[in-house]
N, C-alpha and C positions, 0 to 999 in steps of 0.2 A: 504494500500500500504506500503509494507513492504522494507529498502533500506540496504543494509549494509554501515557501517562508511564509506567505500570507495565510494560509490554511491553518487554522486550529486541527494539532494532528488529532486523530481520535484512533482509539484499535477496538473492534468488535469482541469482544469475548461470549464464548458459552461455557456452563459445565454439561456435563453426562454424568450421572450419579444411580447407582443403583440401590435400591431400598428396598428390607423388607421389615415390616411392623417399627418401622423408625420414629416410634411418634416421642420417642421420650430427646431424638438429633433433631428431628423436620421442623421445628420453627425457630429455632436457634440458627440451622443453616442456612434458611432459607432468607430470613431478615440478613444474617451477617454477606449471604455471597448478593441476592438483589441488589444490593447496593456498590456492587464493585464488578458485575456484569452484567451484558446485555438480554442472555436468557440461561435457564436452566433447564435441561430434558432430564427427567425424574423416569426412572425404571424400576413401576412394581412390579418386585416379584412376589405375586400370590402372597400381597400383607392382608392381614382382618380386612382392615380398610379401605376399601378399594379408593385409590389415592386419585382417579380419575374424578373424584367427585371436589377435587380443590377445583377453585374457580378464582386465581390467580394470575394478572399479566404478566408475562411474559416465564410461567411457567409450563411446562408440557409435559406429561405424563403419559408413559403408554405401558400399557400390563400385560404381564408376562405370566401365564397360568402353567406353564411346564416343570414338569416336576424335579429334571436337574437340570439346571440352568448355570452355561460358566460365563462367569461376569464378564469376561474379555470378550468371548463371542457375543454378548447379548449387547454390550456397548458398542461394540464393532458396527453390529445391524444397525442399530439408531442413527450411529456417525456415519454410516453410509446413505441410508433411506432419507436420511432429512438434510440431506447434503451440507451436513456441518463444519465439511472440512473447507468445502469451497463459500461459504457463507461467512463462515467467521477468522479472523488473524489468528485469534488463540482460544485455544483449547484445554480447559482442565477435564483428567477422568480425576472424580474421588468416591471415596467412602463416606458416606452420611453424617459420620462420627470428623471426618474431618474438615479443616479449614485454612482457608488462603490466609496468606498471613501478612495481610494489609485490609487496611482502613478506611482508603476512600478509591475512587475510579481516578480522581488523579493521579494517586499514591502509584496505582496499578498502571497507569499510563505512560507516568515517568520511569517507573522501571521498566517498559517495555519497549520506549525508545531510548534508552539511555544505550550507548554502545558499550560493547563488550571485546 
């Protein structure tokens, strides 16, 4: 993503997250990462609660009723199907339990153009 000097640079982020009965992580995540990207794709697997029933911007949920399910294939699908790769600059996969470890989308912005 290419900006001129005049552009306000921005970078698109998503997570992929896989969840099951996460309710004691899912609003602590979900407040902490909303706020430092641009969407979340939430993969239930077969939780009590069928999580399709959050009615959240720019969160996305799709459920997974199989009985063994490997997280890497099942994130894979999503990052493929909802064409995340080509959609967004940056990509977190996490665990429900965990968290980026910044505080605001500038915070996240400036490390992301910062060279290395």
């Amino acid at each position: 993503m290419q900006h001129s000097s005049q552009e306000q640079q921005t970078v698109k982020i998503a997570i992929v997250a896989m969840v099951r009965d996460g309710e004691d992580y899912l609003p602590e995540f979900l407040t902490h990462h909303l706020s430092l990207v641009n969407d979340i794709f939430l993969i239930d697997h077969s939780s009590s609660r069928d999580l399709r029933e959050l009615d959240l911007d720019r969160v996305h949920v799709f459920r997974s009723n199989h009985r063994a399910q490997y997280q890497s294939e099942c994130t894979n699908i999503v990052i493929e199907h909802r064409g995340i790769r080509q959609n967004y600059d940056w990509l977190f996969v996490l665990d429900i339990d965990e968290f980026l470890p910044f505080f605001s989308k500038d915070e996240i912005e400036r490390y992301y153009f910062t060279p290395r």
